[in-house]
C-alpha positions in Angstrom: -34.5 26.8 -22.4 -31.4 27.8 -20.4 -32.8 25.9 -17.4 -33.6 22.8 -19.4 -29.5 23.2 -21.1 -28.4 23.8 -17.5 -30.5 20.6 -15.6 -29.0 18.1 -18.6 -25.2 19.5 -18.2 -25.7 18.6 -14.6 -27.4 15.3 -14.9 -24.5 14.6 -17.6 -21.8 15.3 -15.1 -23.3 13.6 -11.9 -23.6 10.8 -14.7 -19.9 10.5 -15.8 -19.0 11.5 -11.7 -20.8 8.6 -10.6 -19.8 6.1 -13.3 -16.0 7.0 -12.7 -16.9 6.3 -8.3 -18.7 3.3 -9.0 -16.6 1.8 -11.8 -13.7 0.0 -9.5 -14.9 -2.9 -7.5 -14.6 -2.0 -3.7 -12.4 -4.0 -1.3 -11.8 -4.7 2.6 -8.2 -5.4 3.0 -8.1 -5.2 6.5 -4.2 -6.1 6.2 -2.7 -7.6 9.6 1.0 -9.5 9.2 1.0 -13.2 10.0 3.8 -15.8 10.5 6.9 -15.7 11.7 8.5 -12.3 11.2 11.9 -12.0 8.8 14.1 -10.6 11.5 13.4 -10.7 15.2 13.6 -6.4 16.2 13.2 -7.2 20.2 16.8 -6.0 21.0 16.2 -2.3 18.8 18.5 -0.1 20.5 16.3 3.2 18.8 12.7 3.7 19.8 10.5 4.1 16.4 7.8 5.4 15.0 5.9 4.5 12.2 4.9 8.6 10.3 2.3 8.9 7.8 3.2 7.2 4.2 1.6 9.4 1.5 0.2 8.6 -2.2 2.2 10.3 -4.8 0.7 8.6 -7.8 -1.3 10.4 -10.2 -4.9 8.8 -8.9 -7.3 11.2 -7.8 -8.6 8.1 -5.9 -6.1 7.6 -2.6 -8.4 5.0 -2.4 -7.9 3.0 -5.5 -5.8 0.4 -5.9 -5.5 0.2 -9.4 -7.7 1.3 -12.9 -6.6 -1.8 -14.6 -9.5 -3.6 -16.3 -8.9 -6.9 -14.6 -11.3 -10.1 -13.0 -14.0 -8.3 -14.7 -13.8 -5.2 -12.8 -12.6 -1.8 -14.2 -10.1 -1.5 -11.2 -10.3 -1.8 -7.5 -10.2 0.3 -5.1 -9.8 -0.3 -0.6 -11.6 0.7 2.1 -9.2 3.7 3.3 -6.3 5.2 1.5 -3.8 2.7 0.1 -1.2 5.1 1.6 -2.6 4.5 5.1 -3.3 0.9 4.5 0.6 0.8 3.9 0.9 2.6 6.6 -0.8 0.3 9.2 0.4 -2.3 7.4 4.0 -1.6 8.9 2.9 -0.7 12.3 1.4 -4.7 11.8 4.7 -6.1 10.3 7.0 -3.8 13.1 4.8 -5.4 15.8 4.9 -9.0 14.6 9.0 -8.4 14.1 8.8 -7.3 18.2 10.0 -3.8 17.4 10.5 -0.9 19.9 7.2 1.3 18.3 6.3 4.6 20.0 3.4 6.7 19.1 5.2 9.4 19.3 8.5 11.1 20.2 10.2 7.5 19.4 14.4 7.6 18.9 13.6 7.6 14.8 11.1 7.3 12.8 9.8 6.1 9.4 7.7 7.7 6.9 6.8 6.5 3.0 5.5 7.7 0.1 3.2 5.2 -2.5 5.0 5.8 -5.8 3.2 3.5 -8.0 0.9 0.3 -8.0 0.7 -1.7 -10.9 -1.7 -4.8 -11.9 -1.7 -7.2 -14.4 -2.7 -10.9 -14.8 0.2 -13.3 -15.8 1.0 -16.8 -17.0 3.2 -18.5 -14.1 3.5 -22.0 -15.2 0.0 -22.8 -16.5 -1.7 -20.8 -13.8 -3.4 -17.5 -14.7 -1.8 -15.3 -12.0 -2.8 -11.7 -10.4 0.2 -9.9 -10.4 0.6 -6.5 -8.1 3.3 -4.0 -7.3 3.4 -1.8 -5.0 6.9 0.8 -5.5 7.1 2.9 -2.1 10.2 5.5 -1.5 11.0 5.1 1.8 13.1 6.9 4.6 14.2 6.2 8.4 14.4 9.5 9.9 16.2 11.3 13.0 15.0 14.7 13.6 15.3 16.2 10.3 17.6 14.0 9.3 17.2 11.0 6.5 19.9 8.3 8.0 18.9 5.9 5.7 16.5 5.5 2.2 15.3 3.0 0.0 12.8 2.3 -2.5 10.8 -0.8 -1.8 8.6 -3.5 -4.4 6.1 -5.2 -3.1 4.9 -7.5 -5.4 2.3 -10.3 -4.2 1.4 -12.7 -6.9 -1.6 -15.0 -6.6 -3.8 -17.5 -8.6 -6.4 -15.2 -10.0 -9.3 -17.4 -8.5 -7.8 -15.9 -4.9 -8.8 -12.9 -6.1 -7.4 -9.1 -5.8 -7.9 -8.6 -1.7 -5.6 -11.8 -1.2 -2.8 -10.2 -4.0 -2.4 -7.3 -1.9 -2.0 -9.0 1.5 1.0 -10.7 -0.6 1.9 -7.1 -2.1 2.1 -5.7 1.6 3.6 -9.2 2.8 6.7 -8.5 0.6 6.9 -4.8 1.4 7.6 -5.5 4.4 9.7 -8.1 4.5 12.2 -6.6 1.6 12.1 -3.6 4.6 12.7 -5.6 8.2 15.1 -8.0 5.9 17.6 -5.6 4.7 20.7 -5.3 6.5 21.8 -1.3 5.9 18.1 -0.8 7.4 18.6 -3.0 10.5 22.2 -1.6 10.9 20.8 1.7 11.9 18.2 0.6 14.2 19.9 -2.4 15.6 
């Protein structure tokens, strides 16, 4: 009897375990910036590094994107840890910008941390739209020292027929772009 009571609390939990993994719709982002950068970063006078950019939302999930009911999936979720795709995604945009990017040791460096992402579908003009923001904290570092600090929203907006994957290349887009384009930022590494 206590075997039996045992077996079906374990085949109840694996249950609601593998619902709750398989519920969000899985995605490739495979995120690489395209285009012509915002600011041209060849004459740098710091080397930099890109550090690790970590989650700080509440997800147990790095991986997920968002839990928000939407397209007809109950949330989405990447291929790797949104934190590292924002990660790379920098490296990406600090490359296209021709920035001075070290894997290590570099003059300064900058690291992140994912505060929030939010989803929602919204009305823009007629056109059912995918709405996603991405809120990161993030700080340009010298040693141990924070020279400069920000909080960034990325928010990539898309007609919901393009589909989530598309909404976050214009989430990471706009990250990056609010970052190379703001001018206390590329006062200290200029």
């Amino acid at each position: 009897m206590k075997i039996r009571f045992l077996i079906s609390i374990c085949a109840a939990c694996l249950g609601f375990f593998s619902a709750s993994v398989i519920a969000a719709e899985d995605l490739v982002i495979n995120y690489k910036m395209e285009g012509a950068a915002r600011s041209d970063l060849s004459n740098m006078k710091v080397s930099l590094r890109i550090a690790e950019f970590t989650d700080g939302r509440s997800f147990d999930n790095p991986r997920l994107i968002t839990d928000a009911a939407l397209l007809g999936a109950d949330g989405f979720q990447a291929e790797k840890a949104i934190s590292e795709i924002i990660q790379d995604a920098m490296t990406s945009g600090f490359a296209n910008a021709n920035a001075k990017l070290v894997d290590a040791d570099g003059d300064m460096f900058l690291q992140g941390n994912l505060l929030s992402s939010e989803a929602k579908i919204i009305d823009r003009g007629g056109v059912e739209t995918l709405e996603l923001t991405l809120r990161t904290s993030v700080q340009l570092m010298s040693g141990s020292r924070t020279v400069w600090q920000t909080t960034l929203f990325g928010r990539g907006r898309t007609p919901t027929s393009e589909g989530m994957t598309v909404t976050v290349r214009a989430a990471l887009d706009r990250l990056i772009n609010e970052l190379i384009g703001d001018d206390y930022f590329l006062a200290e590494i200029r």
